[in-house]
N, C-alpha and C positions, 0 to 999 in steps of 0.2 A: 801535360794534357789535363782535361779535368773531366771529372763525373757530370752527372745531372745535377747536382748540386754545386758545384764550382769547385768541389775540392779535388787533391791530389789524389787517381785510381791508376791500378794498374792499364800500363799500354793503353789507352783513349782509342788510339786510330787501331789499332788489332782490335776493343771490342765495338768501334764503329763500322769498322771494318763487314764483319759480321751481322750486325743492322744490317746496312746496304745490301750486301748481299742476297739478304732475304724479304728487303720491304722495297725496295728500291729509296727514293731519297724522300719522294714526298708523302709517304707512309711514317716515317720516323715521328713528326709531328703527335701521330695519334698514337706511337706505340707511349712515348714520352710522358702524353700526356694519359694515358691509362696503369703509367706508373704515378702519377702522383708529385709530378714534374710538372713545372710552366716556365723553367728555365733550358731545361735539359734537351730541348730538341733543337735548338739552336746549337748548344755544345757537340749536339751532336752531326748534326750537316759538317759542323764546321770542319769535326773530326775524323769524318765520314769520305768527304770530298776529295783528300790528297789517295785516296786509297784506291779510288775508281783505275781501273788498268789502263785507263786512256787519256791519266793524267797526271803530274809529274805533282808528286807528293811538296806540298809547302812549309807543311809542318813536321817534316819527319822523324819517326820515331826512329832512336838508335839506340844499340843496347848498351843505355843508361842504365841507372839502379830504380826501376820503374820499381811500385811498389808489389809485391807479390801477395795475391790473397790468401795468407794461410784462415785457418779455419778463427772465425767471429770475428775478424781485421776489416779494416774497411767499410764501406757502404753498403749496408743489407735493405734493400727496397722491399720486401715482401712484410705481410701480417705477421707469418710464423717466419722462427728459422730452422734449418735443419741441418748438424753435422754429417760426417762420416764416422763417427764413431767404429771403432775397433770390434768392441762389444754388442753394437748394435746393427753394422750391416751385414748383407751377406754377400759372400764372395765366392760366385758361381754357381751362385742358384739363385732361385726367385720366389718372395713370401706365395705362400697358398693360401686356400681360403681360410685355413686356419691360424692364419697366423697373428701375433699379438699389435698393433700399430704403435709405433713411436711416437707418435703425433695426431692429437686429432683438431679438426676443424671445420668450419662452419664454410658450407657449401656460397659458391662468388666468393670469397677470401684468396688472399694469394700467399705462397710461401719461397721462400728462399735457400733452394739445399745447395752447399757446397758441394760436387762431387769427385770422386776419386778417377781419374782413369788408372786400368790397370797397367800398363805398359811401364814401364819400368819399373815393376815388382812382382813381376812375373817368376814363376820358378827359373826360365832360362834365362833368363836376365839376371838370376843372380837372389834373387829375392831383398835387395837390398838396393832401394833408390838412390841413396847419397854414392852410393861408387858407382853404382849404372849409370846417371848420369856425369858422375866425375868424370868420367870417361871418354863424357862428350862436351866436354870442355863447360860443366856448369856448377855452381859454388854449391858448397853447402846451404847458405843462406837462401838461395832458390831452389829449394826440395820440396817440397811439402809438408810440414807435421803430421798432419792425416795419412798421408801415403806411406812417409817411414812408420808408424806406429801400424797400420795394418800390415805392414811387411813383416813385420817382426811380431808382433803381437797380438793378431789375431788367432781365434781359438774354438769360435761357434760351429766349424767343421772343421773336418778335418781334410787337409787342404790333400787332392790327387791329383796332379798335374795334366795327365792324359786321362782323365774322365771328365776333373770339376770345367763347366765354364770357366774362362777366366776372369767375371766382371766381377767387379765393387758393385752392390746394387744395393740403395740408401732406401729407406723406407721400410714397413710402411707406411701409409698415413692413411686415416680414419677422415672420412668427408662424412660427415651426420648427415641422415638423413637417407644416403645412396641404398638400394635395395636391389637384388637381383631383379632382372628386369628394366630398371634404370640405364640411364646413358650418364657416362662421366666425360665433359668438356673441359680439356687441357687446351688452356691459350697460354702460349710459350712468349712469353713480357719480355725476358731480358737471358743473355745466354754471355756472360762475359768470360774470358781468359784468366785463368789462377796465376797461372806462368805464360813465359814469352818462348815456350817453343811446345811438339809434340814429335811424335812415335810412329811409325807404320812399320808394323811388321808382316813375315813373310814366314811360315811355318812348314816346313815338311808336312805331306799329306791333305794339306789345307790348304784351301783357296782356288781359285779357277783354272789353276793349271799343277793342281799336286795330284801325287799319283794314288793309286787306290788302297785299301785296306791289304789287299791279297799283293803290294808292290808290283803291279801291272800298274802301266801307263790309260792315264783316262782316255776315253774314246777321241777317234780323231786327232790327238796328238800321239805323237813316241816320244820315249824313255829319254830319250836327250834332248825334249824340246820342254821336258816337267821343270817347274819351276817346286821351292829352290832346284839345283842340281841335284842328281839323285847321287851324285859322287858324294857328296857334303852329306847326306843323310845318315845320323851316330845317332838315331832312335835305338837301334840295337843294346847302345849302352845302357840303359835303364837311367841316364845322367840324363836331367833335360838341359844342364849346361854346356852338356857335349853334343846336342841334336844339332848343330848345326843350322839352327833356324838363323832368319835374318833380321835386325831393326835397323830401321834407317831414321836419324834423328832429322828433324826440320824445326828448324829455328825462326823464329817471329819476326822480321824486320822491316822497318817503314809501314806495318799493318799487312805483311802480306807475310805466306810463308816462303820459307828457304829452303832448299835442300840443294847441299856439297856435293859433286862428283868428282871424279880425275877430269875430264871433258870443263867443270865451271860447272857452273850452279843454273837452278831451274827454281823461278817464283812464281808464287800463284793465290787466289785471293784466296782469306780464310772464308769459312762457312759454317759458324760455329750451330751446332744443334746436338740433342741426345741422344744416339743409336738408341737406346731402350727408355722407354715410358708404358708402363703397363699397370693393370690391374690385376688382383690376385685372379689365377682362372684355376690352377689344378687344384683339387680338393686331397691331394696326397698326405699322406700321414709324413712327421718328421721334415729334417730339412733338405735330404739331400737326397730326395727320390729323382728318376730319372726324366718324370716326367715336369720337375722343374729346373733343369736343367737353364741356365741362362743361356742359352746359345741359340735354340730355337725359338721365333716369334710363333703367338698361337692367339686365340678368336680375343684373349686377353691384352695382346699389343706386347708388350716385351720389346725383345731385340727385330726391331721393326725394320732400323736402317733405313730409312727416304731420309734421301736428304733436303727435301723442300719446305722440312718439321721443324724449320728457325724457328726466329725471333719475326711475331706476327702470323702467324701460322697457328690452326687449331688442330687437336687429334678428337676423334670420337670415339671409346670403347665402351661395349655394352658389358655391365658392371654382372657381378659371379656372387658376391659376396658382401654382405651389410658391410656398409661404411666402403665399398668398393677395394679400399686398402690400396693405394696407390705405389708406383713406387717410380724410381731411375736409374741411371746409371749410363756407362759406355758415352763418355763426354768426346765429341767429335768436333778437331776445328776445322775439318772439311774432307770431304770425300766424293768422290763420282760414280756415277751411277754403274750401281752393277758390283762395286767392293772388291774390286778383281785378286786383289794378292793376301785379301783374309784381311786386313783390318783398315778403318779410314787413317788419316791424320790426327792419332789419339793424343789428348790433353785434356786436363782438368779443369773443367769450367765452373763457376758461378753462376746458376738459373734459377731465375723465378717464374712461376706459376700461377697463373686464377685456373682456379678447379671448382666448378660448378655441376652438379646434380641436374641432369634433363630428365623427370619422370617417367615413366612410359605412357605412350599414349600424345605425348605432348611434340608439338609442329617445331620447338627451338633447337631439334639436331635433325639432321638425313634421317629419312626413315633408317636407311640399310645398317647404320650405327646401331640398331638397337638388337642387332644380330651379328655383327663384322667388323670389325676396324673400317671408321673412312674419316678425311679429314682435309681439310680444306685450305688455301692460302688466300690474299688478296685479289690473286688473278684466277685463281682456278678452285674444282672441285676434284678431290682427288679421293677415285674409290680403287680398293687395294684388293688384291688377291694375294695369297700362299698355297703350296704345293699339299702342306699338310698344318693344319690350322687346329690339331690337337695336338701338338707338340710330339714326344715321342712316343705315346700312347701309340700302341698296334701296330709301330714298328714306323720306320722315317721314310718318308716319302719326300725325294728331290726335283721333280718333274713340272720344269718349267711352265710347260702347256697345261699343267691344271690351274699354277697359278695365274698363267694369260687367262681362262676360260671361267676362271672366280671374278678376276678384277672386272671382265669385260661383262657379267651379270650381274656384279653388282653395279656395273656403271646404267647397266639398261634399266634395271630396280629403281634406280633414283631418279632418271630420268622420267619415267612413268609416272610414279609415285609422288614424286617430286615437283616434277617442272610439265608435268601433265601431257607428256610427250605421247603418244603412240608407239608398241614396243618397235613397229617394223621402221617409224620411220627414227627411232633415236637408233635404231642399231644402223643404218645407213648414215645418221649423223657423224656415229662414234667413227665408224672408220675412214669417212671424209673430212672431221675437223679435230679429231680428240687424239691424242700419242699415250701409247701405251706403253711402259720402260719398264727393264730389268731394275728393281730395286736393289738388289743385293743376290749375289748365288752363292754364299761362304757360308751361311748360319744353317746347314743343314734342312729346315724347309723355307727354300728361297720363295722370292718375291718378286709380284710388279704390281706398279702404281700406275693408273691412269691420270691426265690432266685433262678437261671438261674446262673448258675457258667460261669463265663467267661474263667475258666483254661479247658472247654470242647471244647472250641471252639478254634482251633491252625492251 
């Protein structure tokens, strides 16, 4: 298969794949050509079209020796680049406003970060990717660099399995210019596959069907209906190799993914995009306070999780801290709404970025951006609510109905403001044409996203 440029890239149809998925087809055209391509969006229909689920792949990709993008290999489309460095990212937690940028750059520029997903270098996993995935039938030579080197040698915390998040989170990055008050505009250009497979795991205590702190069963289910099984629960041990958590490996094939059972296998399109894109928001001292915690998304954006934040797709967070300090992490190559068993289909992606400064005061972002996460796709607007949107500051709040009753004001906000609506009749609007979704329920202050079709507005 070939890149934008006509050379040889990892898996073609898995990163067309993911196009599609997020732009539909005749959208590719202008993602292509906003990369700086006049050839690439031919490559890529071309690439794109065996992948659609309702069509019998022509070109299909099998698992050949497709080339794997370890870290600086391959085709870097963006102005800057950015590793995973060892030394330089953090891993489970998220810069503050204090913290130093690894990169800085001129606001409309685009950048290029490799990033890690953590899944397979995980404490229970072994802390060791070349055997984790040995395990699941993959060579050494499809490891990552970047991942075995953070697995072993990272050192900037110090790593606690049941406290730290567990993301890689790259950055930050310095946007001149960005000023508290500002809005920072992330347009997600390109979102490709490092490797041909990812991860979902399934943790004791975690996810929408684990049991509670106090080992009571969550409301509305029992003990025997908790996922994992509460039988298999070895938190006791102090060993996170013995908890008994679960990964289930899915593998890339034809551009779509795989997962093995006793029963046969179940495929399904990839979706590539970044659970976390955020800007510095707590102003905590040091690195591993609680309120930056990577697990909880907050007014800063972080671990956001919408999955509609592809390729083509804008995010809008209203900026904390000069230079905004951007950052990423939690590489997704698909997941469904809502997150149900604690993590999407984790793997390590190749994404570029235009990060552009919206002043304050200035009509080029949603008003409601310049106070909230809102962000938008081709077809829609989507303004977002959380439960608790200062992270863990004054204690975690999981309650879905607040995040319904944020999204659903910020969507009347913008409408108003916006699109010059009347509040009474956009709130009659919203609930006769607009869908409100669970984002995510696992990151501790969960989420919903609304969509606001833009083909209503003419």
């Amino acid at each position: 298969m070939a890149d934008f440029n006509g050379t040889r890239t990892l898996d073609g149809a898995a990163s067309a794949e993911c196009l599609e998925h997020a732009l539909g087809g005749r959208d590719l055209f202008r993602v292509a050509g906003a990369m700086g391509t006049t050839t690439g969006a031919g490559a890529l229909l071309s690439a794109a079209a065996p992948a659609r689920a309702d069509a019998a792949p022509r070109n299909p990709v099998r698992n050949r020796s497709e080339q794997i993008l370890q870290p600086g290999k391959g085709r870097i489309s963006g102005d800057h680049y950015l590793r995973s460095d060892a030394d330089e990212v953090l891993w489970g937690y998220v810069p503050t406003t204090h913290a130093e940028p690894v990169v800085s750059m001129r606001s409309g520029q685009t950048i290029t970060v490799d990033t890690v997903s953590h899944e397979g270098i995980l404490e229970d996993q072994g802390r060791d990717p070349v055997a984790f995935f040995r395990g699941k039938g993959v060579s050494r030579d499809k490891v990552l660099a970047d991942a075995v080197t953070i697995a072993s040698s990272y050192r900037r915390t110090t790593r606690d399995f049941d406290v730290d998040g567990p993301h890689v989170v790259t950055g930050p990055i310095r946007v001149r210019g960005a000023e508290p008050g500002d809005v920072l505009r992330i347009e997600t250009l390109e979102a490709l596959p490092r490797v041909p497979y990812g991860v979902v795991s399934s943790r004791h205590g975690k996810g929408a069907l684990g049991r509670k702190a106090d080992g009571s069963a969550p409301d509305g289910i029992s003990l025997a209906e908790v996922m994992p099984p509460t039988a298999t629960d070895g938190r006791s041990t102090g060993d996170p190799t013995r908890y008994g958590n679960v990964s289930t490996f899915a593998s890339v094939e034809n551009g779509r993914a795989v997962m093995r059972h006793r029963g046969g296998k179940v495929s399904f399109p990839l979706n590539c995009f970044m659970g976390i894109m955020g800007v510095a928001y707590s102003d905590a001292d040091g690195l591993t306070s609680p309120n930056a915690n990577s697990i909880p998304p907050t007014l800063g954006g972080g671990n956001i999780d919408i999955r509609l934040l592809g390729v083509g797709s804008t995010f809008y967070l209203p900026v904390f801290a000069d230079g905004a300090l951007f950052y990423v992490g939690d590489p997704h190559m698909a997941m469904g709404d809502g997150e149900v068993a604690l993590t999407a289909m984790e793997g390590s992606l190749r994404a570029t970025f235009r990060l552009t400064v919206v002043k304050k005061g200035s009509k080029k972002a949603p008003s409601p951006a310049f106070a909230y996460p809102f962000a938008e796709t081709r077809d829609a607007w989507i303004p977002i609510g959380l439960s608790d949107p200062d992270g863990a500051a004054g204690g975690q709040g999981s309650d879905l109905d607040i995040a319904m009753r944020r999204a659903v004001l910020n969507a009347l906000d913008f409408l108003e403001h916006d699109r010059s609506m009347d509040r009474a009749t956009a709130y009659a609007y919203l609930s006769a044409a607009s869908n409100f979704i669970v984002s995510q329920v696992v990151d501790r202050t969960v989420g919903v996203h609304g969509q606001i079709f833009t083909s209503h507005f003419v």
